[in-house]
C-alpha positions in Angstrom: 117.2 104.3 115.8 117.0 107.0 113.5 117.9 106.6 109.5 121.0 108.0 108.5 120.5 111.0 106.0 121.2 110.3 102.3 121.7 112.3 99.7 119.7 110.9 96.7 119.2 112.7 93.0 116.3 111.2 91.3 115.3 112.0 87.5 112.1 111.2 85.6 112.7 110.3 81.9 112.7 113.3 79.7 109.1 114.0 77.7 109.5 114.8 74.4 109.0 118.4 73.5 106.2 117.6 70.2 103.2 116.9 71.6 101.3 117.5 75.5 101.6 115.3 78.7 98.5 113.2 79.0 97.1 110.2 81.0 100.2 107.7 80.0 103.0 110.4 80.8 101.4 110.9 84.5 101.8 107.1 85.5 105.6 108.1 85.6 106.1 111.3 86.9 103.8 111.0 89.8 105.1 107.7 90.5 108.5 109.2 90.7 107.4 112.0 92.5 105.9 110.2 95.1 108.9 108.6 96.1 110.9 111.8 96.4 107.9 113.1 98.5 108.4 110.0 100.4 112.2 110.7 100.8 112.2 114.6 101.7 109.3 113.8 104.6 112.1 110.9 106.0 114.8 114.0 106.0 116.8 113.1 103.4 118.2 115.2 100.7 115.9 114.0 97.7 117.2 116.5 94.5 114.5 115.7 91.5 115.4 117.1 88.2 113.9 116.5 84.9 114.5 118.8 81.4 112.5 118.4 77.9 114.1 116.3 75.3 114.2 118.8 73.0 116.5 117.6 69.9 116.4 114.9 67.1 114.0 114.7 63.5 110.6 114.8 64.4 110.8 117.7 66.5 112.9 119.5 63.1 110.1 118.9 60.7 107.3 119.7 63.2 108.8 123.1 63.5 109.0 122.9 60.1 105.6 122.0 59.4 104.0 125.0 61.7 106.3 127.7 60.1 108.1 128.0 63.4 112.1 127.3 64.7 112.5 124.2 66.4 114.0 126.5 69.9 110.4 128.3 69.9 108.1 125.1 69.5 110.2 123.2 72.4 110.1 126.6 74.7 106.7 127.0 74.1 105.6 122.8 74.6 107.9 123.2 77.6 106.5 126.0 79.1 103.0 123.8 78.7 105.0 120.8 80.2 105.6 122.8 83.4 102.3 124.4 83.9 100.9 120.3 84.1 103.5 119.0 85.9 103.1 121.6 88.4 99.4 121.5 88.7 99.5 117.7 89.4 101.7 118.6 92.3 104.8 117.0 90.7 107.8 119.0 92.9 110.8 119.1 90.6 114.2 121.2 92.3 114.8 121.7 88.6 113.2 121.7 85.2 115.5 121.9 82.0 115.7 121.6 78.4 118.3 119.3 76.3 118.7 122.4 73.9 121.2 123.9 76.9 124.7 125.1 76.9 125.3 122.7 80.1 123.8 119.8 77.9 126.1 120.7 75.1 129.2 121.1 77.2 128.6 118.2 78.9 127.7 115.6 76.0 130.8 117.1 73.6 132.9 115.9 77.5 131.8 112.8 77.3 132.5 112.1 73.7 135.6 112.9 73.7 136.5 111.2 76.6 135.1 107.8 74.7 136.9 108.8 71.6 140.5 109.4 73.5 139.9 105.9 75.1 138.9 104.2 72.0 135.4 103.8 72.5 134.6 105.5 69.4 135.2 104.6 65.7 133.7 105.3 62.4 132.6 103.3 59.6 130.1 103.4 56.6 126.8 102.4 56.1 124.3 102.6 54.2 120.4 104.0 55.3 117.6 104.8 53.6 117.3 108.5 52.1 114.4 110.3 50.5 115.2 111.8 47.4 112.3 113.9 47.5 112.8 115.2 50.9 116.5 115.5 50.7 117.5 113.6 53.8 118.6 110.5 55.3 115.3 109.3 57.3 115.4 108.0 60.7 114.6 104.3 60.7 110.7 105.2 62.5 110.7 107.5 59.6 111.0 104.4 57.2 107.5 102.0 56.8 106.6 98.4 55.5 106.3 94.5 55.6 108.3 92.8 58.7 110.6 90.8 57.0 110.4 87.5 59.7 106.3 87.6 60.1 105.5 89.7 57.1 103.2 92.1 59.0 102.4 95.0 57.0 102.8 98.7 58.1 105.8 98.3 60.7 108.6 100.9 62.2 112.1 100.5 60.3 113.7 99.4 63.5 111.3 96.8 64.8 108.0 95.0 64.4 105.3 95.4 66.8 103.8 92.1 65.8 106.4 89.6 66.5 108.6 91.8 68.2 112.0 91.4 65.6 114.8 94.2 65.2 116.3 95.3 62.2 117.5 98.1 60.1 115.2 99.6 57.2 117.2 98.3 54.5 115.3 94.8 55.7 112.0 95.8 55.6 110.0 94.5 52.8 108.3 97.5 50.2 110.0 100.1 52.7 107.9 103.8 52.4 109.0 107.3 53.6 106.2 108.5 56.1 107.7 112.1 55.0 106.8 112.0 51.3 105.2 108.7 50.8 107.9 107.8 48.3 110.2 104.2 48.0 113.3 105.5 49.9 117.1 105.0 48.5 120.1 103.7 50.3 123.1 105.5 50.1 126.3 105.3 52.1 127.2 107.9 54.8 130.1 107.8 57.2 128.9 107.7 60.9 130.4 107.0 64.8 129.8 104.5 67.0 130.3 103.5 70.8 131.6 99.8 71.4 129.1 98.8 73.8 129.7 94.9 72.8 133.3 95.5 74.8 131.3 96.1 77.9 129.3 93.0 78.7 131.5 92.1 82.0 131.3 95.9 83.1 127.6 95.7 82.7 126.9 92.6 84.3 128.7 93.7 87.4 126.4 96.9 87.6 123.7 95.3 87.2 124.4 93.1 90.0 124.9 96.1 92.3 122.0 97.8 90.9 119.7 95.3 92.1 117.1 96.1 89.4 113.7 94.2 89.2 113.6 90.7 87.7 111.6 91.4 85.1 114.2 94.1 83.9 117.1 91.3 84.3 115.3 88.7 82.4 115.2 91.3 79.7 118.7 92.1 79.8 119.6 88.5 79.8 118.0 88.3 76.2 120.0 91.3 75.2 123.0 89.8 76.5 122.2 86.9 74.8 121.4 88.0 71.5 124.7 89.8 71.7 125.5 93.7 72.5 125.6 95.6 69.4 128.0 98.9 68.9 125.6 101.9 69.1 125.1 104.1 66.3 125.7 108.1 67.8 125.7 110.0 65.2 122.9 111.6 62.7 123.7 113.3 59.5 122.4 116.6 58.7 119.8 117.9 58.3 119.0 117.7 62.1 117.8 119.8 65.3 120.6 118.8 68.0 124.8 119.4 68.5 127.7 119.1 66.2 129.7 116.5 66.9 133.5 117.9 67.0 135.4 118.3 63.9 132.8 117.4 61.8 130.4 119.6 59.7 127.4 117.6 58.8 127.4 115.4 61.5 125.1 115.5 64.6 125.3 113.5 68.2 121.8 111.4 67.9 118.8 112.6 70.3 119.5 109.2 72.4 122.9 110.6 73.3 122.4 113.7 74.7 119.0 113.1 76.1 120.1 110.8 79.7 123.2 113.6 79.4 120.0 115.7 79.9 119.8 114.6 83.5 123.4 115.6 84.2 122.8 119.0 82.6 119.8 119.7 84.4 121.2 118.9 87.9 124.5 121.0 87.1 122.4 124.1 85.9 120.5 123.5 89.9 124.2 123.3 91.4 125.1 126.2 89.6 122.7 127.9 91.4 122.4 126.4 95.1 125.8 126.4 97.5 124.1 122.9 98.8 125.0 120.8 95.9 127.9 119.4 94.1 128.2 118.1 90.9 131.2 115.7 91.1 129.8 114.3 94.6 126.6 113.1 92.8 128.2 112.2 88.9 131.5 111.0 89.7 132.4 107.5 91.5 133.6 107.2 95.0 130.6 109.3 96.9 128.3 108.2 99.2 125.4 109.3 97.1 122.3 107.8 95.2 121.4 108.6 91.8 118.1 107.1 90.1 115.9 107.0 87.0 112.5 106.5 86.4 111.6 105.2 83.7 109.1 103.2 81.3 109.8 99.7 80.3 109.8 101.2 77.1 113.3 102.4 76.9 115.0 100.0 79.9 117.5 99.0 76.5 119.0 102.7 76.7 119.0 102.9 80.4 120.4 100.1 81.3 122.7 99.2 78.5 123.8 102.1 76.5 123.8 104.6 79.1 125.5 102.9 81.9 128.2 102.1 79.6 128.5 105.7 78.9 128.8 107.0 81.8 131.2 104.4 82.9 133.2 104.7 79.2 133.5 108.9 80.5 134.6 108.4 84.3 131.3 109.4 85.4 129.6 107.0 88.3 126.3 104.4 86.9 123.3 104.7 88.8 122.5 103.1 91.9 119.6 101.5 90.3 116.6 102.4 87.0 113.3 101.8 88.1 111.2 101.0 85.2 107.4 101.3 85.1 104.9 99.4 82.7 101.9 101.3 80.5 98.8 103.1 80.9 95.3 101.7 79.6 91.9 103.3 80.0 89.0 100.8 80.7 91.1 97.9 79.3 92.2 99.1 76.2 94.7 101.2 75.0 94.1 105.4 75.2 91.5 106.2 71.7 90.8 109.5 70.7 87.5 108.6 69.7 86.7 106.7 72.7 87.5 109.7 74.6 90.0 108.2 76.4 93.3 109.4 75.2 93.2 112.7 77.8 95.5 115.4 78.2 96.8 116.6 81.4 94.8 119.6 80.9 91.4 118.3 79.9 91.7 116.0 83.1 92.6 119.3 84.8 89.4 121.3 83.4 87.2 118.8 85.1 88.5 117.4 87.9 90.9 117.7 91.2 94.7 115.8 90.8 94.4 114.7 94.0 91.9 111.8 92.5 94.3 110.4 89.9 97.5 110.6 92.3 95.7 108.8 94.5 94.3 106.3 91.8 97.7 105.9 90.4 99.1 105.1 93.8 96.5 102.4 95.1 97.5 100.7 91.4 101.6 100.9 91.4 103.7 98.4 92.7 107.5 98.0 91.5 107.1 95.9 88.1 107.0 96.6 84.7 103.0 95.1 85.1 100.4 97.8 83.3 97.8 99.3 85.1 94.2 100.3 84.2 92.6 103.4 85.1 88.9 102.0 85.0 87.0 105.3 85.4 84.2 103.4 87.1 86.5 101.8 89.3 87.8 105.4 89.7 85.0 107.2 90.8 84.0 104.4 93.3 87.7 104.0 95.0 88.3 107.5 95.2 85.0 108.5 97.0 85.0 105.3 98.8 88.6 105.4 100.0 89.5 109.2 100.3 86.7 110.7 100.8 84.5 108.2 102.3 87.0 106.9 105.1 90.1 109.6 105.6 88.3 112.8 105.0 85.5 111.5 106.8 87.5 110.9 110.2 87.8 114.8 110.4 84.2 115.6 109.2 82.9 113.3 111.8 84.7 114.6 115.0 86.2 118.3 113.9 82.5 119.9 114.3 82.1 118.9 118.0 85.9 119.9 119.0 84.4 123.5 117.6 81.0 124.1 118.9 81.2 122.6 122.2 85.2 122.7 123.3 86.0 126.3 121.6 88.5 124.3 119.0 90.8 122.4 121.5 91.8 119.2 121.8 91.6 116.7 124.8 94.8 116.7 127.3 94.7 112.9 126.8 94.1 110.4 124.3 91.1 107.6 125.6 92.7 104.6 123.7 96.7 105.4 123.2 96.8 101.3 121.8 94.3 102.4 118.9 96.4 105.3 118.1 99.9 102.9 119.1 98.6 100.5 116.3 98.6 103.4 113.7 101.9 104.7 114.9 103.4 101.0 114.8 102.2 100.9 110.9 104.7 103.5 110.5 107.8 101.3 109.6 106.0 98.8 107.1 104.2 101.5 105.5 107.7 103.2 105.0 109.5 100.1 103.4 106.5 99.9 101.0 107.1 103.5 99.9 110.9 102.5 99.9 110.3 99.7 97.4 107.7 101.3 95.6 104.8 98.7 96.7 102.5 102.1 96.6 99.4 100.1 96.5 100.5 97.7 99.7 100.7 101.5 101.5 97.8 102.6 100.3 95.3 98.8 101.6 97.5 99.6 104.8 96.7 103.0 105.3 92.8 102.8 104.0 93.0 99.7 106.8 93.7 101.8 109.5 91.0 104.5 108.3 88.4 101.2 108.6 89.5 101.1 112.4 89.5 105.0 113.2 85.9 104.9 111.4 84.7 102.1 113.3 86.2 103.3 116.5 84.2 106.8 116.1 81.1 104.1 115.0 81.2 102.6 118.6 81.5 105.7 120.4 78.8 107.6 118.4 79.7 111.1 119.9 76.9 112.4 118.3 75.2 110.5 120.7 77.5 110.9 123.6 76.6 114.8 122.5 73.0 115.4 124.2 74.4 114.2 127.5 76.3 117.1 129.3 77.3 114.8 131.6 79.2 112.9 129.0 80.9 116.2 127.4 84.0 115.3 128.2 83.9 111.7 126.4 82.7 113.3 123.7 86.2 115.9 123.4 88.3 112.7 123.6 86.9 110.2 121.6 87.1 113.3 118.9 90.7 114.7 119.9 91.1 110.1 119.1 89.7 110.7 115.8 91.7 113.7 114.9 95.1 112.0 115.9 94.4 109.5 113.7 93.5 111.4 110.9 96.3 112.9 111.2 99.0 110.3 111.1 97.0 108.9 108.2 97.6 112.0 106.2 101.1 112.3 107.3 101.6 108.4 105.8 99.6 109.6 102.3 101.4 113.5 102.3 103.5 111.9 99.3 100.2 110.7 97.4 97.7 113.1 98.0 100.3 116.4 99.2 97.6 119.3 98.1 95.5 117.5 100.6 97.5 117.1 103.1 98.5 121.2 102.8 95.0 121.7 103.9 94.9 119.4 106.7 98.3 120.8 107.9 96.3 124.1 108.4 93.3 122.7 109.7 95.1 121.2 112.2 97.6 124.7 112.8 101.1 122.8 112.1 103.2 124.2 109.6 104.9 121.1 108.6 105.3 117.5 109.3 108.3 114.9 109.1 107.3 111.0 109.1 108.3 110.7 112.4 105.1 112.8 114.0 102.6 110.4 113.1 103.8 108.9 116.3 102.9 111.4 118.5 99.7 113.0 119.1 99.0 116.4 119.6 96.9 117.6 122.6 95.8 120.6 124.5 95.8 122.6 122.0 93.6 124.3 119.6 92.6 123.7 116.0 90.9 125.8 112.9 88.2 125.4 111.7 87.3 122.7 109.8 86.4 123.0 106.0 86.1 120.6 103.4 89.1 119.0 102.4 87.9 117.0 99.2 84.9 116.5 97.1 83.4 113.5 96.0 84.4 112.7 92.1 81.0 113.0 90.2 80.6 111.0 87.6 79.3 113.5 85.5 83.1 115.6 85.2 84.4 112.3 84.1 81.7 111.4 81.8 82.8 115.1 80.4 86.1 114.9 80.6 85.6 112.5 78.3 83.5 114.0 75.4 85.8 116.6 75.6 88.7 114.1 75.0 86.8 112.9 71.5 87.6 114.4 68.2 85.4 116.9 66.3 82.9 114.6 65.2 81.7 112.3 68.0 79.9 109.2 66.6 81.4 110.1 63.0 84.6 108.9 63.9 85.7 106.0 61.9 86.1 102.3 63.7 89.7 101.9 65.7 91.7 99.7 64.0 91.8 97.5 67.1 87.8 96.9 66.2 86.4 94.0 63.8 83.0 93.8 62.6 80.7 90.6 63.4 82.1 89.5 59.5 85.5 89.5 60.6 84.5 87.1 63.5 82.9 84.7 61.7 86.2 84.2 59.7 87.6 82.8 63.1 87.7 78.8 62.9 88.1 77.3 66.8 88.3 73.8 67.2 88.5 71.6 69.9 92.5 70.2 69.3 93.9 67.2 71.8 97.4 68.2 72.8 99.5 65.2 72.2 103.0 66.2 73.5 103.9 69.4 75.4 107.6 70.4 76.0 109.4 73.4 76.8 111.3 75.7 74.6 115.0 75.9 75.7 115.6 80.1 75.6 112.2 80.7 76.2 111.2 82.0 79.9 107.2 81.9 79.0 106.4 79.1 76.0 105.6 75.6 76.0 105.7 74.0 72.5 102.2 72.0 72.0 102.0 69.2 69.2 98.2 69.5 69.0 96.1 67.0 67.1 92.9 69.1 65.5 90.5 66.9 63.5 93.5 64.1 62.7 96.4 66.6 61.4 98.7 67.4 63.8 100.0 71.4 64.3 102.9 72.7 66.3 101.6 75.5 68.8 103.6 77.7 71.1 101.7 78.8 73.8 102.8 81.3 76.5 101.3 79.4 79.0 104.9 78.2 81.2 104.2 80.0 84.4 100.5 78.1 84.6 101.1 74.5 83.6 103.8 72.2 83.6 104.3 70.3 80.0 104.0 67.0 81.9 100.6 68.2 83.1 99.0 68.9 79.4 99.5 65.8 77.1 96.2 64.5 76.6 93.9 67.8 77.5 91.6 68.9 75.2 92.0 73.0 74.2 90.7 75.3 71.9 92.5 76.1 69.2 91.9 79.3 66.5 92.8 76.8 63.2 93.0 79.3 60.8 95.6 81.8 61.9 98.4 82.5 59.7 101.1 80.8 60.4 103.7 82.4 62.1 107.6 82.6 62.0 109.3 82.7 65.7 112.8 82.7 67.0 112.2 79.5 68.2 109.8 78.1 65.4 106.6 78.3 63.4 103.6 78.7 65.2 100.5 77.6 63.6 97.6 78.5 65.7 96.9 80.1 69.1 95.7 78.4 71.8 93.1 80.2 73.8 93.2 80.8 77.5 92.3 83.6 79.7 93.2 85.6 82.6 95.5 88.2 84.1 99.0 86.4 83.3 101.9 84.9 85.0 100.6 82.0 86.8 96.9 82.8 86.6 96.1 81.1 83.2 93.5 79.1 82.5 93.1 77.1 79.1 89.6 77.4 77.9 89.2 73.3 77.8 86.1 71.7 76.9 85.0 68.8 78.6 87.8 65.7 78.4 84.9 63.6 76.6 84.9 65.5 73.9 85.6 64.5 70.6 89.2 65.8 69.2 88.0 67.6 66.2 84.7 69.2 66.9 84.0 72.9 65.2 82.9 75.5 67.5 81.5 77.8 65.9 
């Protein structure tokens, strides 16, 4: 039975207009875009708008800084953000900016809609402010010493270290990264939206939204630590809107940035009769709106700005998606490794097609990171695309040509080989649905194992030199073509640029999901020419010098490095855990009483989803003796506990042999 059309509007999060798209941004908009390749080729009305968050302090003083007004350096970094996007295939119906009279009309709306319904107040507080500078500083703007685990060098809003929130005013030997100097506090009036009052409202939508678990456990600590009221306002100086009746006040980037997706799709409906605002942004329609984002910002997606929307009469979102990070061989993108690339140095060396389809056989629907290993890379790409889909064609389009004058067979020899790739069709759609990309992409590349192998036991080439056998040889080809072609019709949303050039190899001018289910015979093809190259691992071993800073080998050690002294600091010992119990709150630790040489230390030990507590007391660990103690919600840790593997349930504590003697160094 056939789907029933939906109409679906689906946004990527907004890039910020101060610096270029690189290897991290991609992760999310070809994910995204993916899916609403997915969704147009199952006929449904899939609208994908995005816009460049173009307002807020950083973007001000970088204008500043290069002598320029902040509207020309957001035009011109958005003119670059469209080139990219585009050249890695990503299809939006629209691309905006934030600094728009839609976005403006729109956000001022919805203020004063909260404000008439009480959702907005005012009250004083105080922030920091640079004298020097002669501005109130945004709290990333603001520098020091974590005040619960004393780290040094930490963001004015939260500690990267143990993970703590706060204001500036609670950082320890607070620094202005503007001018370097110890900032003031001083009191300034600003608004606020209530979003403690809508706990029960939030709840509910994120029942109906039926977001990931991982998301909901997060939520759950919000929601347990207590919603906060949300700070909207900025004071001037600052590159955004007014807020009403006010003259030195400004609506915060974080605002009008998700209004940015509303602005975007009504400057599209302003310009196609098919769309309509209200039925996408106001409740009661049967339509679908979604976000993509990174896990990154799920606190503004799915608190803050559901609450908004809700506070203004607009609809929520049928669901946010959210995605995890990017590294590069492991670690996290390095300039001087060569590693933190730019859309366009990628694009100087090699063909999208590879990293979409990289990407893809790597994504499922968790907030999980991924690795691009660029060895791992080359080898799946040439193995998967080029070795086994692009090869079916190679293999069989040659003898179709020479010997049959470019037509198919009137019949396929084995219709249950080509029913078992048409019955893949359903599961490989649900994986798409649910965004379980890499379970499509091990089904697909299966089915490209059976096409090869079938052409393998045929050997046409063989079957060739017989005339007698001439026939055989234009089926078992017009086979291998059919199910080439329902295997590019499954990856079209992947790998689209390819599948454009197998479209007109093949002489169709466009495909729907539904036709990888029927073969096409009697008919006549183009020629065939080559449809990808392999990756050499030469572009990527130059994408990547061209990715390093002037300098090369110059460039000072990462801070994530230590030198062989800084090892030898480390103390491991061989600690007995004596009681292991869980931590009430706490979805990942287990609180370890270890005994290490006859003292006895409190651990916590993320280590929940591996080992029962019951399961510990008496095991022998390793145990780094002479970390710093530090200062968690739930207690002080004073040591870490050394394990290894990927996570979750796969865990495994590096134990030494039970015999051994509580209290050994290794070293």
């Amino acid at each position: 039975m056939p789907e029933k059309p939906r109409k679906i509007l689906v946004t990527s999060a907004l890039p910020y207009a101060n610096g270029s798209i690189h290897m991290g941004h991609l992760v999310e908009y070809l994910q995204t875009d993916i899916w609403v390749r997915f969704q147009r080729l199952r006929g449904h009305q899939c609208t994908y708008v995005c816009a460049s968050d173009a307002h807020g302090t950083p973007i001000m003083l970088k204008a500043r800084e290069l002598g320029v007004s902040p509207e020309a350096l957001t035009e011109r970094v958005s003119a670059e953000f469209v080139r990219d996007f585009a050249a890695f295939g990503v299809d939006f119906d629209n691309y905006h900016t934030t600094h728009s009279p839609e976005n403006e009309a729109l956000t001022v709306a919805m203020y004063v809609a909260l404000r008439d319904s009480g959702d907005i107040y005012t009250k004083t507080i105080r922030q920091a402010y640079d004298e020097k500078e002669g501005m109130f500083l945004p709290d990333r703007f603001v520098r020091g010493t974590c005040p619960r685990c004393k780290s040094e060098d930490q963001y004015g809003d939260s500690c990267e270290v143990c993970g703590a929130t706060y204001t500036p005013a609670d950082l320890i030997d607070p620094v202005s990264v503007l001018s370097g100097t110890a900032p003031v506090l001083r009191d300034s009036e600003h608004y606020f939206f209530r979003l403690s009052e809508y706990g029960d409202r939030l709840r509910q939508w994120m029942r109906d939204a039926s977001l990931d678990r991982n998301v909901v456990a997060k939520l759950e600590e919000w929601f347990a630590a207590g919603l906060q009221d949300w700070d909207i306002s900025r004071d001037a100086p600052y590159f955004g809107f007014r807020i009403p009746d006010t003259e030195d006040k400004y609506f915060y980037v974080w605002l009008d940035a998700p209004v940015g997706y509303l602005a975007s799709f009504l400057n599209l409906c302003e310009r196609r009769d098919d769309l309509d605002f209200d039925e996408y942004w106001r409740p009661g329609h049967d339509t679908e709106v979604y976000h993509f984002i990174g896990k990154d910002i799920m606190y503004f997606h799915t608190l803050f700005w559901p609450a908004v929307l809700a506070g203004s009469g607009h609809r929520t979102p049928t669901s946010v998606f959210a995605h995890g990070f990017l590294t590069i061989n492991g670690k996290k993108m390095s300039k001087s490794r060569g590693t933190f690339i730019t859309a366009q140095t990628y694009l100087d060396n090699l063909d999208p097609a590879y990293l979409r389809y990289y990407y893809a056989a790597k994504l499922g629907p968790t907030i999980e990171d991924i690795d691009l290993n660029l060895d791992d890379f080359i080898a799946r790409v040439n193995a998967d695309l080029v070795g086994k889909l692009v090869n079916i064609a190679s293999r069989c389009a040659g003898f179709i040509h020479k010997k049959f004058d470019g037509r198919l067979a009137e019949a396929l020899p084995d219709p249950a080989l080509f029913a078992q790739a048409a019955d893949a069709a359903d599961d490989i759609a649900e994986h798409y649905e649910k965004r379980e990309y890499s379970k499509a992409m091990r089904r697909v590349m299966a089915l490209a194992d059976e096409a090869n192998r079938y052409i393998d036991e045929h050997k046409p080439w063989v079957m060739a030199r017989n005339p007698e056998q001439a026939a055989d040889v234009q089926a078992v080809c017009t086979q291998g073509l059919n199910l080439f072609r329902s295997l590019v019709i499954y990856l079209q949303p992947v790998v689209p640029m390819l599948a454009d050039k197998a479209r007109a190899f093949l002489g169709e001018a466009e495909w729907r999901w539904d036709d990888a289910a029927s073969p096409v015979l009697a008919r006549a093809i183009n020629p065939f020419e080559p449809l990808l190259q392999r990756v050499e691992p030469e572009r990527v071993q130059r994408m990547i010098e061209q990715s390093k800073p002037a300098g090369g080998d110059d460039v000072a050690e990462e801070k994530d490095t230590i030198s062989i002294d800084d090892f030898m600091k480390v103390d491991l010992r061989i600690a007995r855990i004596d009681k292991a119990e869980a931590v009430d709150g706490a979805d990942k630790l287990l609180k370890l009483t270890l005994d290490v040489g006859g003292s006895s230390r409190t651990v916590f030990a993320g280590i929940k989803a591996a080992y029962a507590a019951e399961s510990l007391e008496g095991r022998h660990v390793i145990v780094v003796a002479n970390l710093a103690p530090r200062k968690m919600r739930f207690g002080v840790s004073e040591g870490m506990v050394l394990a290894a593997g990927p996570g979750g349930t796969d865990i495994f504590l590096l134990s030494p042999d039970e015999g051994a003697e509580a209290g050994m160094r290794v070293k």
